[in-house]
C-alpha positions as CSV (number, residue, x, y, z in Angstrom):
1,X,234.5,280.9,69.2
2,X,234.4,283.9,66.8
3,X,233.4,287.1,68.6
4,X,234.5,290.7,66.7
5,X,235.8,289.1,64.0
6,X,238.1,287.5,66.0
7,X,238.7,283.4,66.2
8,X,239.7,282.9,69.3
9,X,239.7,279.5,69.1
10,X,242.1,279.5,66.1
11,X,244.7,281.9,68.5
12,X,244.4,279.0,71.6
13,X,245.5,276.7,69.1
14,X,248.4,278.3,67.9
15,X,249.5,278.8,71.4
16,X,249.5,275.1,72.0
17,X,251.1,274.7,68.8
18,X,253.7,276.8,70.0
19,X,254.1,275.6,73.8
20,X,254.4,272.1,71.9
21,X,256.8,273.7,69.8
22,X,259.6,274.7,72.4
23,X,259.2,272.1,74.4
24,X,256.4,273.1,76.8
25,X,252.8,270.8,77.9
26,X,250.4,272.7,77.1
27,X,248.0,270.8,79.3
28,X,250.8,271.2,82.9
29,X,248.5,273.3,85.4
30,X,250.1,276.4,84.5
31,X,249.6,276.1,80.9
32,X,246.0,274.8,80.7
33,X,244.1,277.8,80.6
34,X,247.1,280.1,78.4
35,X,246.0,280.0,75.2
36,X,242.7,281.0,76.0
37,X,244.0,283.7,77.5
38,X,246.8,284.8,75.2
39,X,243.3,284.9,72.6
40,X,241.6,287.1,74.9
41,X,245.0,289.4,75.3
42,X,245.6,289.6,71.2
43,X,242.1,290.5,71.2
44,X,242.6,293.6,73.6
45,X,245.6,294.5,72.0
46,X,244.7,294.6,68.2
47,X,241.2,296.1,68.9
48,X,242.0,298.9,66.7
49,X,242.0,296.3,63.7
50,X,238.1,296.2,64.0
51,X,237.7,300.3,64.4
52,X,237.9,303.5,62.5
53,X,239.7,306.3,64.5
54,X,238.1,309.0,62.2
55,X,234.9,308.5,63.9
56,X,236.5,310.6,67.2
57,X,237.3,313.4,65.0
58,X,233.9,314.0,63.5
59,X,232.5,316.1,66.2
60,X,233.7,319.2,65.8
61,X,233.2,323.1,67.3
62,X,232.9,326.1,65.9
63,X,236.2,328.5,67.1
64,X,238.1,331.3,66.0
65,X,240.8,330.3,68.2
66,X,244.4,330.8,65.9
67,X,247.0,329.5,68.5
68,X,248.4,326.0,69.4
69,X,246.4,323.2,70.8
70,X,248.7,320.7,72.6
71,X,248.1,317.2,74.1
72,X,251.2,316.1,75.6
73,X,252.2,312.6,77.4
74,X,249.1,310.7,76.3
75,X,250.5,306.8,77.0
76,X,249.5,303.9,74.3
77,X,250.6,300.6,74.2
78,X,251.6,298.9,70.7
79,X,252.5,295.3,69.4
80,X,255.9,295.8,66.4
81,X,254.9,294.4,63.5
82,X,257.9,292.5,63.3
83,X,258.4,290.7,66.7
84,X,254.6,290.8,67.8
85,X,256.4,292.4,71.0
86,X,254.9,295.4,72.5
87,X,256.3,299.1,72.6
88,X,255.0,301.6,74.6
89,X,255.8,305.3,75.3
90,X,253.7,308.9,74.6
91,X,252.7,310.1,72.1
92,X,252.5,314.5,71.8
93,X,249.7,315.7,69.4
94,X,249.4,319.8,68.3
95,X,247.4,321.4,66.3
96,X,247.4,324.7,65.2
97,X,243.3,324.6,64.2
98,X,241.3,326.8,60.9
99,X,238.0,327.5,62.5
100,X,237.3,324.3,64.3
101,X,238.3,322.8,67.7
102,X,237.7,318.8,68.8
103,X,237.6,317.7,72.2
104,X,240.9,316.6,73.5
105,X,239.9,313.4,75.2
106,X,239.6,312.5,70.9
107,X,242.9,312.8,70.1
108,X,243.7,310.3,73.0
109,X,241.2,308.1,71.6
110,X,242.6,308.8,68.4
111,X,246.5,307.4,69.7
112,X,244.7,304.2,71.0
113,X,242.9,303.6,68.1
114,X,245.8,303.5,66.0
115,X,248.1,302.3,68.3
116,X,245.8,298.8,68.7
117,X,246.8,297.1,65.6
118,X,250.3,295.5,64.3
119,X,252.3,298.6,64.0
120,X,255.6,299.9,63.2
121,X,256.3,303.9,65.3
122,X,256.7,305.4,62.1
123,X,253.5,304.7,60.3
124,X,251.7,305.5,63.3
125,X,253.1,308.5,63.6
126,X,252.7,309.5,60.1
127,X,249.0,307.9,60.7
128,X,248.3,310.4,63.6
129,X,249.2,313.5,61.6
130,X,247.7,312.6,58.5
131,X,244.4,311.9,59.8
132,X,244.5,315.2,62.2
133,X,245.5,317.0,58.8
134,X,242.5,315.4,56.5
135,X,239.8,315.5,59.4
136,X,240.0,319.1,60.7
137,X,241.5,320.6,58.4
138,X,244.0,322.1,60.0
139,X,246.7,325.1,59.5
140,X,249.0,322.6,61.3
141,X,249.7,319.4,62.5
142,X,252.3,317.9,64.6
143,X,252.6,314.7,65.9
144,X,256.1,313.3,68.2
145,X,255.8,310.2,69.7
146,X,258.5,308.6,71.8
147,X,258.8,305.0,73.1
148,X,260.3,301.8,74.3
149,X,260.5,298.9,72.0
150,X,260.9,295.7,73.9
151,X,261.9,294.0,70.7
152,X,265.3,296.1,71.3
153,X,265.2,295.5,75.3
154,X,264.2,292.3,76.2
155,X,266.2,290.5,72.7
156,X,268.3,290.9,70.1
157,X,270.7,293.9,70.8
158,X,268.6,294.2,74.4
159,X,269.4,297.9,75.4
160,X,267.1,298.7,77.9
161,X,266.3,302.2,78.3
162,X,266.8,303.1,74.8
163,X,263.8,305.3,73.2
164,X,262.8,305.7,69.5
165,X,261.5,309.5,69.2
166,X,259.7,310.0,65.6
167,X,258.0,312.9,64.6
168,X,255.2,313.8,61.8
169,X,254.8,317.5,60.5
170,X,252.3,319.0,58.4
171,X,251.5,322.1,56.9
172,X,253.0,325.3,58.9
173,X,254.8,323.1,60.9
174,X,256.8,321.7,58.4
175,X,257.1,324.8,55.9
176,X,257.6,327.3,58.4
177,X,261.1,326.8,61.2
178,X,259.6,329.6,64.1
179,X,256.4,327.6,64.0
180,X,257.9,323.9,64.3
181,X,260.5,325.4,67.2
182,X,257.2,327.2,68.7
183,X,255.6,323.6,68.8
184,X,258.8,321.4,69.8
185,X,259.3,324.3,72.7
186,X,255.9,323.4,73.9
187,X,256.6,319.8,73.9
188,X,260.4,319.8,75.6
189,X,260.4,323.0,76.8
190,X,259.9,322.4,80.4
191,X,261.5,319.3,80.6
C-alpha cells in the first residue's frame, strides 16, 4: 500500500528482511504483525518529509511590539540521520519581531515540522532560525535546542544522560553581545 507518498508495504518488507537478517522469524507470534507496524511508526515519525513548515508562519499580525518573543521548552522527537535512532529534547525559539507577530502555537508547529524527517540537531537548528529569519522578517532570531541522542545512550560510547545543546543566531542576536545575553538570560535564567 502507498498512502502519502509513503510504501508501506516496501518498509514491512525490509523489516522482515531485517528480522531474517539477525536471526529473528519474522512470522513467531510476536513478530507477525511488526513490520506493518514499524511502516506505520516511520510514517509518523518522518511526516515532516511530506510538509512545508513555512505554511505556519504565513499568517501574520500587524504589531509595533519591539521586545523579545520567547517560546521556551517546546518538546519534539527526531530520528539521527545516521543511526535512524531517535533524539529528543526542547527546543527554545525567540524572536525579537519588525512590525509583525505570529501566533506561538506556529512556532511549535514549526519544531515539529522540521523535526519529523531524518535529521542531524545542527541543521535543524540552523533550519529553525533561518526560516524564522526569511518568513517574518525579523530584527532577530534565536533558536537553542537541547537534547538526548539515543544513538550516544543506548550504543556506541552509551552515556546516558549526556545532552547536545546547539544554538542558531541571527541578525541582533548574533551582531550585538547585550542582546544575545538578554535572550540566553531569558532562556537559562531561571533555571
Amino acid at each position: 500500500m502507498v498512502a502519502d507518498d509513503v510504501d508501506y508495504g516496501r518498509i514491512e518488507r525490509a523489516v522482515r528482511e531485517i528480522l531474517q537478517a539477525v536471526g529473528e522469524d519474522p512470522d513467531r507470534e510476536g513478530l507477525r504483525e511488526t513490520p506493518g507496524r514499524v511502516a506505520r511508526m516511520y510514517a509518523e515519525l518522518l511526516r515532516g518529509l511530506r510538509s512545508d513548515p513555512a505554511a505556519h508562519l504565513s499568517k501574520c499580525f500587524t504589531e509595533q511590539y519591539d521586545e523579545v518573543v520567547l517560546v521556551r521548552d517546546i518538546t519534539f522527537c527526531s530520528l539521527c540521520e545516521h543511526h535512524l535512532l531517535p533524539f529528543m529534547g526542547k527546543a527554545h525559539i525567540g524572536y525579537l519581531p519588525n512590525g509583525k507577530v505570529v501566533g506561538l502555537s506556529k512556532l511549535a508547529r514549526v519544531v515539529d515540522e522540521i523535526s519529523r524527517r531524518p535529521q542531524v540537531q545542527e541543521r535543524m537548528t540552523e533550519q529553525i532560525a533561518q526560516l524564522l529569519e526569511n518568513e517574518l522578517d525579523a530584527r532577530g532570531v534565536a533558536v537553542v535546542i537541547e537534547a538526548t541522542h539515543t544513538c550516544m545512550t543506548i550504543r556506541g560510547v552509551r552515556k546516558p544522560g549526556s545532552l547536545c545543546v546547539t544554538s542558531a543566531m541571527k541578525g541582533i542576536f548574533r551582531k550585538n553581545l547585550s542582546s544575545r545575553s538578554e535572550i540566553m538570560q531569558l532562556i537559562y535564567g531561571d533555571r
